[in-house]
C-alpha positions in Angstrom: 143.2 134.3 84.1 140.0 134.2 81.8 138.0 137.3 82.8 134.2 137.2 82.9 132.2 141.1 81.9 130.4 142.2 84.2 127.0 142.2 81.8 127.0 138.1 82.4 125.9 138.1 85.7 122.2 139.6 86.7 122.0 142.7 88.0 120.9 142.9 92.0 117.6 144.2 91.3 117.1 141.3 89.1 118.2 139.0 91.8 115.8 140.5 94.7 112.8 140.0 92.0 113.2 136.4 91.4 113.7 136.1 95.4 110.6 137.7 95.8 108.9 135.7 93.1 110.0 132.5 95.0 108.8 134.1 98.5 105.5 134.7 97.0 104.9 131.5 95.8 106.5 129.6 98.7 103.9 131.7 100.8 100.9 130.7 98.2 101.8 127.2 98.3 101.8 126.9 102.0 98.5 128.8 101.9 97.2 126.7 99.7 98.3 123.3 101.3 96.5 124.9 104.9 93.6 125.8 103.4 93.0 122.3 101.3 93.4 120.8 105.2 91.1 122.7 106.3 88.7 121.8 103.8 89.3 118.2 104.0 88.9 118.0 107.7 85.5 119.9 107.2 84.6 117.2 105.2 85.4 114.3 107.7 83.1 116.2 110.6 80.3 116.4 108.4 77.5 114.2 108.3 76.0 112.9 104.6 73.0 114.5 103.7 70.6 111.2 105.3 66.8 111.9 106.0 66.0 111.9 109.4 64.3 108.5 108.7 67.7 107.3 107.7 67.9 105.0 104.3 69.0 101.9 102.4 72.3 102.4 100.4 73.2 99.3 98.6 76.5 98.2 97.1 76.6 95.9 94.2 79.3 93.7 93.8 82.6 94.3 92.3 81.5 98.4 92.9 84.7 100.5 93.2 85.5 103.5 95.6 85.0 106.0 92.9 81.4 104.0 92.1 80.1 104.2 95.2 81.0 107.8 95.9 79.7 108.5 92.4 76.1 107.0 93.3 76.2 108.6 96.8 76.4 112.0 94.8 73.9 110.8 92.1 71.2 109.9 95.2 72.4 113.3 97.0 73.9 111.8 100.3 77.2 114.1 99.2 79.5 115.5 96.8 81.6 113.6 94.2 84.8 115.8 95.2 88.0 116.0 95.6 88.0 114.7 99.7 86.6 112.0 99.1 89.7 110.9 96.9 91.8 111.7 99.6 89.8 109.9 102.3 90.1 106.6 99.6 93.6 106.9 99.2 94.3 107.5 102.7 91.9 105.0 104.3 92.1 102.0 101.0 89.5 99.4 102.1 88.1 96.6 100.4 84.4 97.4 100.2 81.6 94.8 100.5 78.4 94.2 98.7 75.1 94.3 100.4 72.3 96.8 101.7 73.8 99.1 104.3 71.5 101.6 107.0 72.4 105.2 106.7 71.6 107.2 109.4 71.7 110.7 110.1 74.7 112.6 111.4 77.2 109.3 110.3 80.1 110.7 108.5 82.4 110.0 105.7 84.9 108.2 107.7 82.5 106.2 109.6 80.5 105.2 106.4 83.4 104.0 104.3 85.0 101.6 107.6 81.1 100.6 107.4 81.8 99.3 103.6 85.2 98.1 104.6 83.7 96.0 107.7 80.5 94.9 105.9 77.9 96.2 108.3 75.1 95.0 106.1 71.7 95.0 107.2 70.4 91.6 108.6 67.0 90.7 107.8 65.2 87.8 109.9 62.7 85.4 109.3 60.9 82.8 111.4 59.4 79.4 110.6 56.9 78.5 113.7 57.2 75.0 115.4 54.4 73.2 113.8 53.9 75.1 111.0 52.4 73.5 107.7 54.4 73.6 104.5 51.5 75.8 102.9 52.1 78.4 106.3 55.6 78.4 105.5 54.8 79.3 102.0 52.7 81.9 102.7 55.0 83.4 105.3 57.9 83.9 102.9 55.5 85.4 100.5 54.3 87.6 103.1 57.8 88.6 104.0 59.0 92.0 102.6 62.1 91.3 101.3 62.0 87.5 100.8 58.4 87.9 99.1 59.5 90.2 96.2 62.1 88.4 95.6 60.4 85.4 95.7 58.0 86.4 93.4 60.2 87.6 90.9 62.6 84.7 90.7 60.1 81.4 92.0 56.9 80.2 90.6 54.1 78.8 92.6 53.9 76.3 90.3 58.0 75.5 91.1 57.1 75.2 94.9 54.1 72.9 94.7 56.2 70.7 92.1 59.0 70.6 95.2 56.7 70.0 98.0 55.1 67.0 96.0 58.9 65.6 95.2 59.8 65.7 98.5 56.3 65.1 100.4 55.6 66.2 103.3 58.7 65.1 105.2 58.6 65.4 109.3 61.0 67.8 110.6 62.5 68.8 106.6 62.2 72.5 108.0 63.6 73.2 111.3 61.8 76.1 113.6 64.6 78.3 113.6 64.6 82.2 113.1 67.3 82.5 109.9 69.5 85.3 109.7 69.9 86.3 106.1 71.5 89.2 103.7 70.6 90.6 100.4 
């Protein structure tokens, strides 16, 4: 019989003040957990901080989840935090590129499925049954989004070169309104 002293073994007290201990933080940790919930589902019920006049938010291509939340809190829409994580990790979506409409009151869920769907904005533009290629010039310069784009990446000189190439062919440009995204 091999016989153990007494002195090994931790005294009661001892005993009742690590079970406390462990109590204590058992009851911190579930605290804790509860009140990071609460916070979180805060943060899914409330609305980004959009003007009243709603705005454009674009997306460039390859832009992570972290990128895009970064340049929401850069523009002031929201908060780079901790939720937001969450929400990517819980809800992974593959984001797409393009312009999207913010309005007021949508909400962090609603704006990353947005992303994930690609619910770009869709601009229009018309060419008029009988319209001259000069008119249909003018028209996309006149357009705001085509124009400045326009400007910035063709020359006049580039599209008077084309329309002499091609001459003025009957019916080369349908009379169509075209749907188009940036």
């Amino acid at each position: 019989i091999i016989r153990i002293p007494a002195t090994d073994f931790p005294d009661l007290t001892t005993t009742r003040k690590i079970g406390a201990i462990l109590v204590l933080l058992v009851i911190l940790a579930v605290a804790s957990g509860w009140l990071g919930w609460k916070q979180y589902q805060q943060f899914l019920a409330a609305p980004l901080n959009v003007d009243e006049g709603g705005s454009v938010f674009v997306v460039e291509a390859g832009m992570t989840g972290r990128a895009v939340i970064a340049r929401l809190s850069r523009l002031g829409y929201s908060q780079d935090a901790w939720p937001w994580r969450v929400l990517l990790r819980l809800q992974p979506a593959v984001l797409q590129a393009g312009e999207y409409q913010l309005t007021p009151g949508i909400t962090p869920p609603e704006f990353l499925r947005m992303l994930a769907e690609g619910e770009v904005i869709r601009y229009r533009f018309t060419l008029v049954e009988g319209w001259t290629y000069r008119q249909v010039v003018d028209a996309l310069y006149a357009d705001p989004v085509l124009g400045d784009w326009l400007r910035e990446n063709i020359t006049e000189a580039s599209l008077r070169l084309a329309h002499s190439l091609l001459g003025p062919a009957e019916g080369c440009l349908l009379p169509e309104t075209y749907v188009f995204t940036r």
